[in-house]
Structures are given as C-alpha cells and as structure tokens.
Backbone bond lengths (Angstrom), bond angles and torsions (degrees), N, CA, C in turn:
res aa  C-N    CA-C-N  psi(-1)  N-CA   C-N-CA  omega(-1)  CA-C   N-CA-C  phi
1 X - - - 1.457 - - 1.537 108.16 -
2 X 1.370 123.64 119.44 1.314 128.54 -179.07 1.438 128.79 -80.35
3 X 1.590 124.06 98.42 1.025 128.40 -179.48 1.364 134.53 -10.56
4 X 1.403 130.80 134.93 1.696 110.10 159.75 1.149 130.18 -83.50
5 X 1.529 126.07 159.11 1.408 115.00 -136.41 1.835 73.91 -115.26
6 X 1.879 128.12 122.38 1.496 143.12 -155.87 1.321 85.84 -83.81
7 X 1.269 134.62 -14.01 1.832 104.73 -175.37 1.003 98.65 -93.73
8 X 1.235 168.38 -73.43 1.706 133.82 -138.65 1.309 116.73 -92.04
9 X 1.829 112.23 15.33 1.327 128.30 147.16 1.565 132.11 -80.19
10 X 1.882 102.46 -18.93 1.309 91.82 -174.15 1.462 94.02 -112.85
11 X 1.680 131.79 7.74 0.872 124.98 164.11 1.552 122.79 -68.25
12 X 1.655 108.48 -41.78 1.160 123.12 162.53 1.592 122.53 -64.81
13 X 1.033 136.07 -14.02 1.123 145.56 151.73 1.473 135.47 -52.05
14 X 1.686 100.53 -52.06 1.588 129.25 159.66 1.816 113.51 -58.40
15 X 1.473 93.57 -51.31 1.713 95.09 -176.24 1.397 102.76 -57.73
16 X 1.166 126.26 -39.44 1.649 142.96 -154.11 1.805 93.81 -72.62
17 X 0.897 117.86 -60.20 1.384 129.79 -173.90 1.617 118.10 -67.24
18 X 1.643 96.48 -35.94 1.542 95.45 177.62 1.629 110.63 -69.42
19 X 1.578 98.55 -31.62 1.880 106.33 177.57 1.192 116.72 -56.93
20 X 1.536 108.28 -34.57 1.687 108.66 -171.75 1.789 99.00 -92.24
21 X 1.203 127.06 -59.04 1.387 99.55 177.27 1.154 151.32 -120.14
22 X 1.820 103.33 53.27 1.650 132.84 146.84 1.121 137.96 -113.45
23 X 1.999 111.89 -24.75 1.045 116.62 -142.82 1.884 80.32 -112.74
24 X 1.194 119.52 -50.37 1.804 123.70 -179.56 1.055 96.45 -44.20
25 X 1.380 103.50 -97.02 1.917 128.12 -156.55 1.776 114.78 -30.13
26 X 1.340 102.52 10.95 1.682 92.00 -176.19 1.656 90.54 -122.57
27 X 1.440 131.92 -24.10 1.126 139.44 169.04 1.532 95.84 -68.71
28 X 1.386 127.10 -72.52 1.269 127.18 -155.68 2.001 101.82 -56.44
29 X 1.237 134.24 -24.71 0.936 140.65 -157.99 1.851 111.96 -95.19
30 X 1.897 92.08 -34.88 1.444 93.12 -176.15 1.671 109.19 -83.68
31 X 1.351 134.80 36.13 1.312 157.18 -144.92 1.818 76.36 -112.19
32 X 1.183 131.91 151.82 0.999 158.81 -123.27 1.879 108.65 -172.44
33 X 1.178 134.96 97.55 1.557 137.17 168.95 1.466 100.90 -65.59
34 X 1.337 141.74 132.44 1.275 160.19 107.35 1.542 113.22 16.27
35 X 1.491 113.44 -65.66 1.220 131.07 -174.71 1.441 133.69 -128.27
36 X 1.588 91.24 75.76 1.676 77.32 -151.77 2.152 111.44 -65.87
37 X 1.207 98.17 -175.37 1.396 104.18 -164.04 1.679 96.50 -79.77
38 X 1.274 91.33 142.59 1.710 97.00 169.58 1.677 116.01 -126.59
39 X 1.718 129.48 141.10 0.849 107.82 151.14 1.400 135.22 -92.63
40 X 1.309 98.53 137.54 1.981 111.07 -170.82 1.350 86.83 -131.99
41 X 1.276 86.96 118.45 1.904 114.86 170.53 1.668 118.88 -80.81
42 X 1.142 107.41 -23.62 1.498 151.60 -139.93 1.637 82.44 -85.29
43 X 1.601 132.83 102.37 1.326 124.56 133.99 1.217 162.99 39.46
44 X 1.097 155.56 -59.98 1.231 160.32 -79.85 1.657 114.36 -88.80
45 X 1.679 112.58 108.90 1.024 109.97 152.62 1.398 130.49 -11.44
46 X 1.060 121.32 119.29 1.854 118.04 154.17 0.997 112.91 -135.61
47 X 1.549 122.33 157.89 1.531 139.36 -111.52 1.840 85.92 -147.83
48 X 1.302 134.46 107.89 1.113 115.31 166.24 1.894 119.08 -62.65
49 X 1.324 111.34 145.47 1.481 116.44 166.16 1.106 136.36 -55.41
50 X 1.522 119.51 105.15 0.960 121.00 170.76 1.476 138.96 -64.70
51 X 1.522 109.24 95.38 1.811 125.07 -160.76 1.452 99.25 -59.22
52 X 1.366 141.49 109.32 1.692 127.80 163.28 2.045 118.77 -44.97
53 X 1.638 98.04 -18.66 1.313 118.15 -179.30 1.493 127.00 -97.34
54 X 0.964 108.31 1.41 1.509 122.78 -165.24 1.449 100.25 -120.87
C-alpha cells in the first residue's frame, strides 16, 4: 500500500488553520447586537392581568 505523500496535506492543514484563526475571528467579532444592553435603574410599574375569566 503506497504511502501518502505529508506535504500537500500539511499545507492544507496550515491554510485551514490560518483561515480559522486570522481570517474569521475579526468578521465574527465585527458583528454588531441590535440592542445593546443598557443600565436602567429605573423601576417599572406592573399592572397585574386582567383575566376576562377570573
């Protein structure tokens, strides 16, 4: 059974790795929340529900 020949496996290996941790993590990071968190100290009334059945 004829061996595999490790370089254009560990080249692909290297490329693979350089993609995941240089080329992602700056995309995955520049991702943006919708809503960001706020602090509100501030209360809020609540109103129990009014059941039509109850």
């Amino acid at each position: 059974m004829p061996q595999l020949n490790p370089a254009p496996w560990f080249a692909i290996l290297l490329f693979a790795w350089l993609v995941f941790l240089i080329v992602i993590p700056p995309k995955v990071l520049a991702h943006t929340f919708p809503n960001e968190p706020t602090l509100n100290t501030e209360k809020t009334k609540t109103e129990p529900w009014n059941w039509p059945w109850h």
